[in-house]
C-alpha atoms as a printed R data frame, in Angstrom:
    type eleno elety resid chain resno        x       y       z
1   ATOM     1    CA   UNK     A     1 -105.890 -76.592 -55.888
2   ATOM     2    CA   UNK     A     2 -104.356 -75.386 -58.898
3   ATOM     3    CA   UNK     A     3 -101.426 -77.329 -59.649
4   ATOM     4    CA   UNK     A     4  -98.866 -74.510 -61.368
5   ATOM     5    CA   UNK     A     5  -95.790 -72.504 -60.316
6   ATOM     6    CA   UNK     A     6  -97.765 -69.592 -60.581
7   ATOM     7    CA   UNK     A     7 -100.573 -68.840 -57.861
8   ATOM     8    CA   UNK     A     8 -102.771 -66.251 -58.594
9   ATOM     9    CA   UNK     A     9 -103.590 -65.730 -54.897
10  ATOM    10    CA   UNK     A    10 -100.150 -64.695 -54.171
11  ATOM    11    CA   UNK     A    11 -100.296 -61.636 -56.306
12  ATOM    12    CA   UNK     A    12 -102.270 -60.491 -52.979
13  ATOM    13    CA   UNK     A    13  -99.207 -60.842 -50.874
14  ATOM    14    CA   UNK     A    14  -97.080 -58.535 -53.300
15  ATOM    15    CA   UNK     A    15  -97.027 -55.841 -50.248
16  ATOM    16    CA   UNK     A    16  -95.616 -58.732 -47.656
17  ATOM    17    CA   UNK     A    17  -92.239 -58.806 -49.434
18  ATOM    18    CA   UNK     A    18  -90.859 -56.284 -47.251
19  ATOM    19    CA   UNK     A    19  -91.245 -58.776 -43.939
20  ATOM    20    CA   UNK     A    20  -87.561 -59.687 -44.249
21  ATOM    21    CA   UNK     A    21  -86.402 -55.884 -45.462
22  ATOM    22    CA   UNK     A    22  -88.663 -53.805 -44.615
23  ATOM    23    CA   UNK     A    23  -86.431 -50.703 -44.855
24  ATOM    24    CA   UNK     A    24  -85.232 -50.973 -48.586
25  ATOM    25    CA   UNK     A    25  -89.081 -52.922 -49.059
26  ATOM    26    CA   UNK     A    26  -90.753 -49.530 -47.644
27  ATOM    27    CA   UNK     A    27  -88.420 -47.925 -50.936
28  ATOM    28    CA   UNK     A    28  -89.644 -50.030 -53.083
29  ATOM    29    CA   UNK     A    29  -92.687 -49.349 -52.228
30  ATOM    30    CA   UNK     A    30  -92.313 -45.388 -52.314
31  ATOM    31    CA   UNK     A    31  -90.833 -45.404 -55.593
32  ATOM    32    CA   UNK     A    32  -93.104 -47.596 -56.886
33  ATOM    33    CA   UNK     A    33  -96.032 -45.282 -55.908
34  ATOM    34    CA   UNK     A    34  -94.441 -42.536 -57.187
35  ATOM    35    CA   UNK     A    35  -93.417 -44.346 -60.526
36  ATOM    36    CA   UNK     A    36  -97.014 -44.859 -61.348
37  ATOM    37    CA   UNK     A    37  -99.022 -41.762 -59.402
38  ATOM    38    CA   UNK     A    38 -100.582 -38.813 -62.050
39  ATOM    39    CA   UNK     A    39  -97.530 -36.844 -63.682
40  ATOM    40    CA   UNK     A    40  -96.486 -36.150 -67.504
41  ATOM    41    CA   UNK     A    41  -98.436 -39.572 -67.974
42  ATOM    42    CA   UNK     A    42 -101.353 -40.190 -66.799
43  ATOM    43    CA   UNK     A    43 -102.474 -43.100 -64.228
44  ATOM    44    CA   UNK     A    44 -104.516 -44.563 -67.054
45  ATOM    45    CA   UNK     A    45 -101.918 -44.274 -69.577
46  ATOM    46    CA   UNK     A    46  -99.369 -45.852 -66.997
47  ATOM    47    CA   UNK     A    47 -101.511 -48.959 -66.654
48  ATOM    48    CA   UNK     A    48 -101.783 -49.456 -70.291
49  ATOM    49    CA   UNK     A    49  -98.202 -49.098 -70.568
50  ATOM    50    CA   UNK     A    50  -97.387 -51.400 -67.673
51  ATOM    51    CA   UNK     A    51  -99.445 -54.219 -68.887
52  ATOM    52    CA   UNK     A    52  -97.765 -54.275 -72.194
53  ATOM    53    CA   UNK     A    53  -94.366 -54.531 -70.086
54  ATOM    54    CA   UNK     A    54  -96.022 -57.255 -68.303
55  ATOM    55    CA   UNK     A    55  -96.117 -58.904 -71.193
56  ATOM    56    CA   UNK     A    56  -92.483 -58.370 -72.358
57  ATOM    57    CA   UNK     A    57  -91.057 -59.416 -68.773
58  ATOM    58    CA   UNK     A    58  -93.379 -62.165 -68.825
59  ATOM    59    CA   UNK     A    59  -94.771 -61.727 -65.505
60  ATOM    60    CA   UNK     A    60  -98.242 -63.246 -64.762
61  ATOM    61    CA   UNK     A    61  -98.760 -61.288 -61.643
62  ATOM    62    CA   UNK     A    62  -98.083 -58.325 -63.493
63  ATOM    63    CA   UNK     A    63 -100.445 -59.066 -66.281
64  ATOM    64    CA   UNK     A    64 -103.435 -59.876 -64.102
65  ATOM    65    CA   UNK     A    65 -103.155 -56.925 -62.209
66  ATOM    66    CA   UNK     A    66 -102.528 -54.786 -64.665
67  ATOM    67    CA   UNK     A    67 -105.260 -56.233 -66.950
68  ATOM    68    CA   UNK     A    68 -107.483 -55.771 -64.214
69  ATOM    69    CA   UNK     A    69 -106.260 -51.953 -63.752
70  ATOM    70    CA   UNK     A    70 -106.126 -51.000 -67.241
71  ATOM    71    CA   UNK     A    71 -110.378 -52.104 -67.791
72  ATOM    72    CA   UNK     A    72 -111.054 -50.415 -64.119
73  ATOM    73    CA   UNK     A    73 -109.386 -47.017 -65.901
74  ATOM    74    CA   UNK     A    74 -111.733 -47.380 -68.744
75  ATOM    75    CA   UNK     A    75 -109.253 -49.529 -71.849
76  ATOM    76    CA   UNK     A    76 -111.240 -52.036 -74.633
77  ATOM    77    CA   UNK     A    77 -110.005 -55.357 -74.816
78  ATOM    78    CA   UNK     A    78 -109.184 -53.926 -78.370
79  ATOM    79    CA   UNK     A    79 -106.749 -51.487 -77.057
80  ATOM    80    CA   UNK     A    80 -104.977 -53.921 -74.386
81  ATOM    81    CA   UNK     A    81 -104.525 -56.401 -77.591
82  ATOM    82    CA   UNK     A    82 -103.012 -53.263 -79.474
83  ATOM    83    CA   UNK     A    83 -100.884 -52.680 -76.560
84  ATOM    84    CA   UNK     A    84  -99.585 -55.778 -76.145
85  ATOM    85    CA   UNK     A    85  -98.550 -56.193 -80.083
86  ATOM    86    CA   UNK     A    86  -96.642 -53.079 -79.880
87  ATOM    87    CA   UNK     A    87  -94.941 -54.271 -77.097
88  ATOM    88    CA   UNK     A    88  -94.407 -57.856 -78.779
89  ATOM    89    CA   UNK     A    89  -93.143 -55.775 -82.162
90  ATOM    90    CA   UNK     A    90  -90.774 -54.086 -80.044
91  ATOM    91    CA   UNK     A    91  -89.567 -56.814 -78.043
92  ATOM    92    CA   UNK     A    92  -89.140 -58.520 -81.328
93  ATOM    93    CA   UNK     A    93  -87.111 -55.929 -83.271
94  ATOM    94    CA   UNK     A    94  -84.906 -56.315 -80.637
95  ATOM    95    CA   UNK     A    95  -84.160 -59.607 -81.221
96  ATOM    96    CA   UNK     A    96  -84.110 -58.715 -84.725
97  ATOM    97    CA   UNK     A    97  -81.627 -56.011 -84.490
98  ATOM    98    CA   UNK     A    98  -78.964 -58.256 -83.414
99  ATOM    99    CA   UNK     A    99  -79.244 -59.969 -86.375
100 ATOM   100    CA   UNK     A   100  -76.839 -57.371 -87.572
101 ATOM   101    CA   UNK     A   101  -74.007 -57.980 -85.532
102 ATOM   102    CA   UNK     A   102  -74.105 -61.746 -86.544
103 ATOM   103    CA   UNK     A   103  -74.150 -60.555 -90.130
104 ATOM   104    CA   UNK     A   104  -70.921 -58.408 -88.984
105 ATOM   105    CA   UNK     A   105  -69.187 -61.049 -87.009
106 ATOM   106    CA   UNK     A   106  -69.992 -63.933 -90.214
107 ATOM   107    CA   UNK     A   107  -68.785 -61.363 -92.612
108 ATOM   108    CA   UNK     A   108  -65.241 -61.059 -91.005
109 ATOM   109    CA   UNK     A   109  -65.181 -64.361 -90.439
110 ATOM   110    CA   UNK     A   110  -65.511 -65.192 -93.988
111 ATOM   111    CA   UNK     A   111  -63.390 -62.738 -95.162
């Protein structure tokens, strides 16, 4: 038995969350379809994109499925790994980018 929070074999029972709400579940569900069918993006281009959020919402379901989607639709392990730095610089700058209201806030302060 693995012995983490995490267990890989529950990413399986993803659809059984709607057993207690199945109504506002079945939404979910719908939208969630919809979100990633063929549009403006593509389906490959959606997986690519939703692993690197994966990443950035740090959720380990999400990255193992979507790892597993993104090389079914054809993506290098070069191109996940540039994926996953843009969304890492981006996640990042936004950290970083708040550094500018603490400059703001320390320079009235000091004023």
């Amino acid at each position: 038995m693995d012995n983490t929070y995490y267990n890989s074999a529950d990413l399986r029972k993803f659809g059984k969350v709607t057993e207690w709400s199945e109504k506002v579940g079945k939404k979910f569900f719908d939208w969630y379809g919809e979100a990633f069918a063929e549009g403006e993006l593509s389906a490959k281009e959606k997986a690519l994109i939703a692993l690197a959020v994966a990443h950035v919402v740090q959720c380990p379901y999400c990255i193992d499925a979507y790892t597993e989607e993104s090389i079914k639709k054809g993506y290098s392990e070069g191109q996940m790994m540039e994926a996953l730095h843009v969304a890492a610089a981006i996640r990042g700058g936004a950290s970083m980018v708040h550094g500018v209201q603490m400059m703001n806030k320390a320079k009235k302060l000091n004023m």
